[in-house]
C-alpha positions in Angstrom: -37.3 7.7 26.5 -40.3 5.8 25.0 -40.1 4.3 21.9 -41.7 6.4 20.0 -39.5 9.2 21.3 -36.6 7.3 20.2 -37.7 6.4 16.9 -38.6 10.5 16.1 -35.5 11.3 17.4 -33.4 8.9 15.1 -35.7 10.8 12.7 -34.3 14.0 13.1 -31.3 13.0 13.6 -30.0 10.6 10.9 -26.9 12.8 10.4 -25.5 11.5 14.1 -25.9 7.3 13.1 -24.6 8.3 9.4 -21.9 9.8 10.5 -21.4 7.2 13.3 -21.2 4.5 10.5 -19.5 6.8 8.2 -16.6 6.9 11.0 -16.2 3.7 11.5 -15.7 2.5 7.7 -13.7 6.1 7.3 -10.6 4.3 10.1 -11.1 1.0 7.4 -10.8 2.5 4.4 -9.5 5.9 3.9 -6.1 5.5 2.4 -4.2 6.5 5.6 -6.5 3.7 7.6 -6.3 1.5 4.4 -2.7 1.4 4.6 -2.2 0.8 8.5 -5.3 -1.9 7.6 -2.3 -4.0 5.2 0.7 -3.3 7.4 0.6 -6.2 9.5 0.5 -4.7 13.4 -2.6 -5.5 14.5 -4.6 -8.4 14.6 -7.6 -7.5 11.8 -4.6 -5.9 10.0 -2.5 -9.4 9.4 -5.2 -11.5 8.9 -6.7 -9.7 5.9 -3.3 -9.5 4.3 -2.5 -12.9 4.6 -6.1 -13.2 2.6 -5.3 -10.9 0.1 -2.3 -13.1 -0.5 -3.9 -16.4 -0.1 -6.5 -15.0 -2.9 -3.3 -13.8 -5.2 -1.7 -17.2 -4.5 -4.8 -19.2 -5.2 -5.9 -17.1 -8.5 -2.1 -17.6 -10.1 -2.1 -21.6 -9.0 -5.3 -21.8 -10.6 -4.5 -20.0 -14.0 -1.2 -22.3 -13.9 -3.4 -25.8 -13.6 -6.0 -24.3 -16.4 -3.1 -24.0 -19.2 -1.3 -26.7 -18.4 -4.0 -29.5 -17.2 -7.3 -28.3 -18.7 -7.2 -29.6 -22.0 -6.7 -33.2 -20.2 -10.5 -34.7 -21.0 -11.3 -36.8 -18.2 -13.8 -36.8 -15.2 -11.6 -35.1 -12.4 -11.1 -32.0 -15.1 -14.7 -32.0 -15.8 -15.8 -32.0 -12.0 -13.5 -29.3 -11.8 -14.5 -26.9 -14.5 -17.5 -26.3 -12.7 -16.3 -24.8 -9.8 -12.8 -23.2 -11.8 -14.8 -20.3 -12.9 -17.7 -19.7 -9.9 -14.3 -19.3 -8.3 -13.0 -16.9 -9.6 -16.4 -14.8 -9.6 -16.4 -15.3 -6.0 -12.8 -13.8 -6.2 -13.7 -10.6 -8.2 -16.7 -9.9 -6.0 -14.4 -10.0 -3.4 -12.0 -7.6 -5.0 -15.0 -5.1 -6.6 -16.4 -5.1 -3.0 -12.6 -3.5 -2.1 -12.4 -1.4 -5.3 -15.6 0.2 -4.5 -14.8 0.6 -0.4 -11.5 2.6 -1.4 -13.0 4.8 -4.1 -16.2 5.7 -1.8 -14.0 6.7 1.1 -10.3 7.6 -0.5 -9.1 11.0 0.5 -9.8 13.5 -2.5 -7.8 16.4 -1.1 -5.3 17.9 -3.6 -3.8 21.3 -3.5 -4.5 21.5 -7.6 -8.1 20.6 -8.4 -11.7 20.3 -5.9 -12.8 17.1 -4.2 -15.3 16.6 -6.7 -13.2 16.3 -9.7 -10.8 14.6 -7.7 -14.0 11.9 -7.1 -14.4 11.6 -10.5 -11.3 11.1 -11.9 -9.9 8.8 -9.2 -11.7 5.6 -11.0 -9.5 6.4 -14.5 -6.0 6.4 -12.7 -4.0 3.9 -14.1 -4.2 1.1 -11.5 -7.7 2.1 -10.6 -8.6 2.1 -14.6 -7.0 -1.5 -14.8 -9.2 -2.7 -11.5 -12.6 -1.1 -13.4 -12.0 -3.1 -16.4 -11.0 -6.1 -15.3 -14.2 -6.1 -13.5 -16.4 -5.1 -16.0 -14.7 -7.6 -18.4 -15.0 -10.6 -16.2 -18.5 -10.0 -14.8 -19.8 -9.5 -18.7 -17.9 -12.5 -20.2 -19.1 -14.6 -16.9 -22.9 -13.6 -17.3 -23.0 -13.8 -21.3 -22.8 -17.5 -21.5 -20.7 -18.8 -19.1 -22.8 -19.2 -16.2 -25.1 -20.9 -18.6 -22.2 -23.5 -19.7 -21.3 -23.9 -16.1 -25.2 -24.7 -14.7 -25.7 -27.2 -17.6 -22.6 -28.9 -16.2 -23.6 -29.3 -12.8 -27.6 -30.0 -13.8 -27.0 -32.9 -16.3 -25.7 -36.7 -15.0 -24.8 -37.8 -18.7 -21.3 -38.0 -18.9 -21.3 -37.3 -22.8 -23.3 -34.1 -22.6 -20.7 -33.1 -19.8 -18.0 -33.6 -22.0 -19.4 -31.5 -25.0 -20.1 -28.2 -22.5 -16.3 -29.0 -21.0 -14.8 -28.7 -25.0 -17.2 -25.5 -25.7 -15.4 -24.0 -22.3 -12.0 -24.7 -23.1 -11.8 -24.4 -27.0 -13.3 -20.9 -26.3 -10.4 -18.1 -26.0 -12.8 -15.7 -24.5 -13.5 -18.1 -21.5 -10.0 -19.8 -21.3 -7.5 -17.0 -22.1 -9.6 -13.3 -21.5 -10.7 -14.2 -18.1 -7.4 -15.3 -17.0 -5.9 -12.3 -18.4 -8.3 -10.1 -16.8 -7.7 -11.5 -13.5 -4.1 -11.5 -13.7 -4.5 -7.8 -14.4 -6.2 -7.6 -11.2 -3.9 -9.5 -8.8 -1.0 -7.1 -10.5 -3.0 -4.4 -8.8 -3.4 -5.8 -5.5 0.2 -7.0 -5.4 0.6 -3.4 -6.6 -1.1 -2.2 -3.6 0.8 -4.8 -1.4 3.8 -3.8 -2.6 3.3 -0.1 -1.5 1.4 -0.4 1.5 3.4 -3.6 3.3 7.3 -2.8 1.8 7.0 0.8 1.4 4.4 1.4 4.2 6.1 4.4 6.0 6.4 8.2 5.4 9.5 7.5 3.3 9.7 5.7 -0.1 12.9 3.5 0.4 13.5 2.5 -2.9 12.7 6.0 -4.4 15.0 7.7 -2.2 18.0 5.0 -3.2 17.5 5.5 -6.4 17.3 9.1 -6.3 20.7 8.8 -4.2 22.3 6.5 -6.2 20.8 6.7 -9.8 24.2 7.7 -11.7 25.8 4.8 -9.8 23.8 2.9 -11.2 23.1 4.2 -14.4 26.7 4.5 -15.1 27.4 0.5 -13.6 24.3 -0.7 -15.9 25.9 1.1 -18.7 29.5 -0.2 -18.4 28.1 -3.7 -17.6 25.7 -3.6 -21.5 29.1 -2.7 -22.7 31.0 -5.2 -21.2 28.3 -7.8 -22.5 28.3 -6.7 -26.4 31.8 -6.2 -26.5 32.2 -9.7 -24.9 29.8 -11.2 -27.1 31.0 -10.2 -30.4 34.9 -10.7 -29.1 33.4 -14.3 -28.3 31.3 -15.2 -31.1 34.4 -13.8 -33.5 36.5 -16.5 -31.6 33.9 -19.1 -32.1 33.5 -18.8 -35.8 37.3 -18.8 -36.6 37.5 -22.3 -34.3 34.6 -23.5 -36.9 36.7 -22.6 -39.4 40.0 -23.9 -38.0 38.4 -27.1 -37.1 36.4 -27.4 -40.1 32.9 -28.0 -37.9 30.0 -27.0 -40.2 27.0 -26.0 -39.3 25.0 -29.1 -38.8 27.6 -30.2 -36.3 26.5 -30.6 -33.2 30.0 -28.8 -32.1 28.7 -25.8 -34.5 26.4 -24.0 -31.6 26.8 -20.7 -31.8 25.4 -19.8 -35.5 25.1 -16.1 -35.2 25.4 -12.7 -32.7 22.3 -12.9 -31.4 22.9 -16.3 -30.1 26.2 -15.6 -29.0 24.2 -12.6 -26.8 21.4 -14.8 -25.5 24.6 -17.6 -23.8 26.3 -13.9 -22.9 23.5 -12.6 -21.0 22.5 -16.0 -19.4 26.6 -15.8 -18.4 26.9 -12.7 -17.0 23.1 -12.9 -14.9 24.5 -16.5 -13.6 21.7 -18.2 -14.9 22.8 -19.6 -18.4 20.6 -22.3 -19.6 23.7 -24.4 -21.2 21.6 -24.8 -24.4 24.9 -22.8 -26.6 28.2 -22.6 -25.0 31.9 -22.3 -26.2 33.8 -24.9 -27.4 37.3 -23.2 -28.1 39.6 -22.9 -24.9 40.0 -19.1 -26.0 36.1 -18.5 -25.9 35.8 -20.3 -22.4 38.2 -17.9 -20.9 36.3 -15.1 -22.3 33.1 -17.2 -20.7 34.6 -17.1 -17.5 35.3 -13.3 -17.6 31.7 -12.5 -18.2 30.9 -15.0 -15.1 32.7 -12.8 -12.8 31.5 -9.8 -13.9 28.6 -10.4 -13.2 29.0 -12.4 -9.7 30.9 -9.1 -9.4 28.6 -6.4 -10.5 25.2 -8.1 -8.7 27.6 -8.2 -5.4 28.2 -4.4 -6.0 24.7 -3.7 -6.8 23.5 -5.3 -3.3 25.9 -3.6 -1.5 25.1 -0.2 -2.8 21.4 -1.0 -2.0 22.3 -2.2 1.1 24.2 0.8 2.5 21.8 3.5 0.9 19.1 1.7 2.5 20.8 1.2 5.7 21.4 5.5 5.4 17.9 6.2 4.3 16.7 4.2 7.6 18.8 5.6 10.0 18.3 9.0 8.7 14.0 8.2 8.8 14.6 6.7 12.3 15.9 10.0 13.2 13.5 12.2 11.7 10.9 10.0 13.4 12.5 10.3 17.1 12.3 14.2 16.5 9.4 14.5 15.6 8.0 12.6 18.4 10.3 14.1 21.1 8.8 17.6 19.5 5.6 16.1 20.4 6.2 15.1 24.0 7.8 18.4 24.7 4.4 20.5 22.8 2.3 17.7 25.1 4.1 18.5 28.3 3.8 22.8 27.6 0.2 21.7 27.2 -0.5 19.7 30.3 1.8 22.1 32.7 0.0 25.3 31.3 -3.4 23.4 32.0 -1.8 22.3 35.5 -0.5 25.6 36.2 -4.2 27.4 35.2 -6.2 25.1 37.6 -3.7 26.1 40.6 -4.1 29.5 40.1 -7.8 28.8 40.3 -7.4 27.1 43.0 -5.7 29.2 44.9 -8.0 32.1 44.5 -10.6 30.2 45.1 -8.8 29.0 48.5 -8.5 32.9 48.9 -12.1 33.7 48.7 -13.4 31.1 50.8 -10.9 32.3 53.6 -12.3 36.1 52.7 -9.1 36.9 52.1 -9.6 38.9 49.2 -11.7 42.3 50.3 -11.6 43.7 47.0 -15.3 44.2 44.4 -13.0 44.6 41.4 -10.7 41.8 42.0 -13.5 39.3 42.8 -15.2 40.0 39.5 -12.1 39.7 38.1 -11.5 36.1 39.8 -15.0 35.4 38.4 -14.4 36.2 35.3 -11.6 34.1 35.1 -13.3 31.3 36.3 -16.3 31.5 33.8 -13.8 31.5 31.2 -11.9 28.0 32.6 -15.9 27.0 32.6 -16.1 27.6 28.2 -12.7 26.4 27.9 -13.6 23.1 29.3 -17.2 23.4 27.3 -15.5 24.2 23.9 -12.9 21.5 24.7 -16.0 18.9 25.3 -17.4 20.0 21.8 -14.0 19.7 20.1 -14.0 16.4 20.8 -17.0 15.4 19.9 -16.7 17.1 16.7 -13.6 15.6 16.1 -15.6 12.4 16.3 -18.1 13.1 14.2 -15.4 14.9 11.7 -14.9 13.7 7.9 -11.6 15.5 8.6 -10.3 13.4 11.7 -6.6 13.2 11.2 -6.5 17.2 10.7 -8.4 17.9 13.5 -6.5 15.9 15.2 -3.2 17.3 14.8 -4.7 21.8 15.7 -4.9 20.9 18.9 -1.1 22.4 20.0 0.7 24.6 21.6 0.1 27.6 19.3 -3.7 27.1 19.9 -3.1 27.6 24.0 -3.7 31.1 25.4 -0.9 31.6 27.6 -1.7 34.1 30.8 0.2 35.5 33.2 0.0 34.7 37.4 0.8 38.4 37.7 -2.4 38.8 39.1 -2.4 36.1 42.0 0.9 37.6 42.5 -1.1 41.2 43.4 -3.3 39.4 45.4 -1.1 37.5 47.6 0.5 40.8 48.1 -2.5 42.8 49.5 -3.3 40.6 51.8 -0.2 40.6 53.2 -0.1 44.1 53.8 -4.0 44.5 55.2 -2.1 42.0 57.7 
């Protein structure tokens, strides 16, 4: 083929390399794909989660350093502003690049509405909707005066000019507190999307079906234990004020801690979640008791709490890993009718073509018959050839995929070879 022949025939048939293209970012992004593309088993796969992570980890350390070590005026801050922000540009490119990947190539088939409206409504879901704005905010509050701010900064050599773009950066909320928000909005998505595709990447929701197993468990546990905690509190802080009273501690004492309920609540639930602070605490005998009951309900209640999550999870898994092994066994067994049918179709094919070449078979009607049968195996195998090559070319891969069973095979019966075997016995 010359290459103008080539070139004319790319022409005509753009459709082919589109859809060639199209395939290949359809396995990357397609939610399916996109989800096997963040469970880490292959190569490509862990690599550009760990990136995802590393871009989460980077954003957060970053938004912790601006709030707390900004507003520190001194040349290592100043160096740094400069590149704070063109980093976190290069960061939301990265992540509108991503946004844009998934809603070009997401599957839009639903049961209720067409793919088109499914199209268009797919940007205002709720995690989608939060990706879209925090885009648009960040790349309009970026262009609109920051990027002027940050070129100044990097184009002038006097220190004192550097300093007064640094305090019009910092002392401005839109910069300083709107972009962070905006971007922490964005790395909930992804972690969002991490969180469903790595931890709940599988054909069951484990944490959905626990809680739909277990939900009056532990509605009924959380109840009791809220009940436990006011009761406790008030029985506690009751105890408390008549020790004041006893004792005569008034309230600038520094004995005199717990002033009212709701501090008595803020040490209870600090108690009882094993993480008090020790900013208020007890100072009768009779309230530490009751401070030590709370302590073990709730060492008590947390250890009953992972144990039920342990053994629903532990159920949900075995009863998945079942499901999974029958399902695939059901698949060997449909791929082993499949093959021995195919097997057993070329034998009989062989054999009467054996038959023929021997001039065994005497008969007009039962050679046209023979013939027949071999023309079809003939579009069988040219239809097969097309499937596949359909099936490549397919927007709808993974369903074609899967009507190529048992169902579809044509079953026919060897009664005929059976007649044929018989004749020429008897013409013996």
């Amino acid at each position: 083929m010359t290459n103008d022949e080539r070139k004319e025939f790319i022409r005509k048939n753009k459709i082919i390399y589109f859809n060639r293209i199209r395939y290949f970012f359809y396995e990357w992004t397609d939610m399916k794909a996109y989800q096997r593309m963040l469970v880490p088993e292959t190569f490509f796969s862990f690599f550009y989660q760990l990136f995802v992570l590393m871009i989460a980890f980077c954003s957060v350390t970053i938004i912790i350093y601006n709030q707390i070590e900004l507003k520190q005026a001194n040349e290592e801050h100043i160096d740094f502003i400069a590149k704070y922000f063109e980093v976190y540009y290069a960061f939301n490119i990265f992540f509108i690049i991503d946004y844009l990947i998934r809603i070009s190539y997401a599957d839009y088939t639903y049961n209720s509405i067409s793919r088109l409206k499914a199209f268009l409504i797919a940007p205002f879901r709720f995690v989608n909707l939060l990706d879209l704005v925090s885009f648009v905010a960040i790349v309009i509050i970026y262009n609109t005066g920051l990027l002027d701010f940050v070129a100044k900064m990097n184009e002038t050599t006097s220190y004192s000019q550097k300093f007064d773009y640094y305090y019009q950066i910092i002392n401005n909320n839109a910069y300083m507190n709107v972009v962070p928000c905006m971007f922490l909005i964005k790395i909930l998505g992804a972690h969002s999307k991490i969180i469903k595709n790595v931890i709940l990447s599988s054909e069951v929701n484990f944490f959905w079906q626990i809680f739909k197993r277990r939900w009056r468990v532990l509605l009924s546990s959380f109840l009791i234990l809220v009940l436990f905690t006011f009761l406790l509190s008030f029985i506690i802080y009751r105890i408390e004020q008549n020790y004041y009273e006893i004792k005569h501690i008034l309230p600038g004492n520094p004995l005199y801690k717990l002033k009212n309920f709701g501090e008595t609540l803020w040490f209870s639930m600090g108690t009882i979640t094993t993480i008090a602070y020790g900013d208020v605490t007890p100072v009768s005998p009779a309230g530490k008791v009751f401070a030590v009951i709370l302590g073990v309900i709730g060492v008590t209640y947390y250890g009953f709490l992972t144990s039920l999550f342990a053994s629903a999870l532990i159920s949900v898994i075995n009863e998945f890993g079942k499901r999974r092994d029958s399902r695939r066994l059901l698949e060997f067994q449909n791929e082993n009718e499949r093959l021995l049918h195919e097997f057993s179709e070329q034998i009989k094919v062989d054999i009467v073509q054996e038959l023929i070449k021997n001039n065994v078979i005497q008969d007009p009607e039962e050679i046209k018959r023979i013939e027949d049968l071999q023309n079809q195996e003939r579009e069988a195998l040219k239809m097969k050839a097309k499937r596949r090559k359909k099936i490549y070319f397919s927007d709808d891969l993974f369903d074609d995929t899967k009507r190529i069973s048992v169902s579809n095979v044509k079953v026919r019966s060897a009664s005929n070879v059976t007649k044929v075997l018989g004749r020429s016995s008897t013409k013996k």
